[in-house]
C-alpha positions, 0 to 999 in steps of 0.5 A, a space after each residue: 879412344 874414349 874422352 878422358 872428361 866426365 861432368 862431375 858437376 852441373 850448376 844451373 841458372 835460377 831462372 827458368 826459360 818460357 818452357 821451364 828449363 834452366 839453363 847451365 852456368 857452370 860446368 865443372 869436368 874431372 879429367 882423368 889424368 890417364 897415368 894407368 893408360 885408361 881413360 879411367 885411372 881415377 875410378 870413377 866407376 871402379 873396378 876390380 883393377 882399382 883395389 889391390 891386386 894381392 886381394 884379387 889373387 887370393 880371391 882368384 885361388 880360393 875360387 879355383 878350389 871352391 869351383 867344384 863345389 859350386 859347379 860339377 864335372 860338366 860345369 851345371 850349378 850345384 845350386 841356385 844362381 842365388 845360392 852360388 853368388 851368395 858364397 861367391 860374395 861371402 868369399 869375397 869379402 872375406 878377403 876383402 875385410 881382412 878376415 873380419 866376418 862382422 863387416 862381411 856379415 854387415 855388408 851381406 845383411 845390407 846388400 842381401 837383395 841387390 846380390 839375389 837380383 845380380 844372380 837370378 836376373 836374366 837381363 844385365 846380370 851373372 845368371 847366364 853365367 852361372 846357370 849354363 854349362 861351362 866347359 873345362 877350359 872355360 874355367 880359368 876365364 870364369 875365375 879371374 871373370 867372377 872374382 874381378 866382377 864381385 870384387 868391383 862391385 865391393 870396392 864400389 859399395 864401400 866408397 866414401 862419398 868424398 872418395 869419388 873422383 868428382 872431388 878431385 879438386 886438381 882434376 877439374 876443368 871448369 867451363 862457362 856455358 855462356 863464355 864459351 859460346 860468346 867465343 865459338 860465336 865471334 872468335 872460333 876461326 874455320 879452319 877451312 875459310 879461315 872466317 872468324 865466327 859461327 853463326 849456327 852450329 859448327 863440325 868438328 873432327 873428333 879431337 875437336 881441335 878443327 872446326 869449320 862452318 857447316 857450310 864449308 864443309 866437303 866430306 860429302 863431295 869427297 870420292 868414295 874410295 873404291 877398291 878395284 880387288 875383288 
């Protein structure tokens, strides 16, 4: 399970400390609503399930009749890495404008260089992809892999600045530094010693709806369950 909550916004104080670092006033969270069962309905980081999946299915057929012309029989490239992104991209857009080649050549002058980099870098890119040899039952895993890939990463490069959930005024969840530690410190009850207040940093389970002193806490003395099965 993965926390909804992502800091959209950090405003900081004005005044500096002795060493120099400002500390926060206001955080402000976007919580992802989870209405699609993802901690990421929102698309803060989007992706290919964020657009619309009749593109995506085109997108996917045209690659499955494109595939023997940008790898042969044993699955090695016919071209360079470069070369097989670039008409994988082009592709791509094609659909994804509607069939509108000056905003697909726009887009390829525009991202020409961060395309080359995510084909023939071999750290964190498709390279490995492209460049290895790729058996025939591999290829309907490759298509829907390549396609949801690059469809991603044109959803995200056409996104608004106002678009992004950040702005999601009705998502945001508003915290004070200063007030929330004012409560954990004479408030927050353990729930182990039923003690109002922590002094130092307190533990939590991972929901965080229980919180004990560090001194309360027992998961250390607990025994090791031992498994007499061997």
């Amino acid at each position: 399970m993965h926390d909804p909550q992502t800091l959209a916004f950090d405003i900081k104080s004005p005044f500096k400390d002795k060493s120099g670092y400002r500390s926060s006033l206001i955080n402000i969270w976007h919580k992802d609503p989870e209405t699609d069962g993802t901690d990421d309905s929102c698309g803060w980081f989007k992706r290919a399930r964020h657009g619309d999946p009749k593109v995506l299915e085109k997108i996917e057929k045209y690659f499955y009749s494109e595939w023997k012309h940008w790898f042969d029989d044993h699955g090695w490239p016919k071209f360079s890495p470069g070369g097989i992104m670039l008409n994988m991209y082009s592709t791509v857009l094609w659909f994804f404008y509607k069939y509108d080649k000056k905003k697909s050549d726009n887009f390829l002058r525009k991202h020409t260089h961060s395309i080359l980099l995510f084909a023939e870098n071999p750290n964190d890119s498709m390279y490995t992809s492209i460049v290895n040899p790729k058996k025939e039952a591999e290829t309907d895993y490759l298509v829907k892999h390549f396609a949801s890939v690059i469809f991603g990463d044109i959803i995200r490069k056409n996104q608004k600045w106002y678009q992004h959930p950040k702005w999601h005024i009705h998502h945001w969840k508003i915290n004070v530094p200063v007030l929330r530690n004012i409560r954990r410190r004479w408030w927050d009850k353990c729930c182990v010693c039923e003690k109002r207040g922590f002094k130092n940093i307190g533990m939590s389970d991972w929901s965080g709806k229980k919180t004990w002193h560090r001194e309360c806490d027992n998961s250390a003395k607990q025994p090791i369950p031992i498994n007499d099965e061997i």
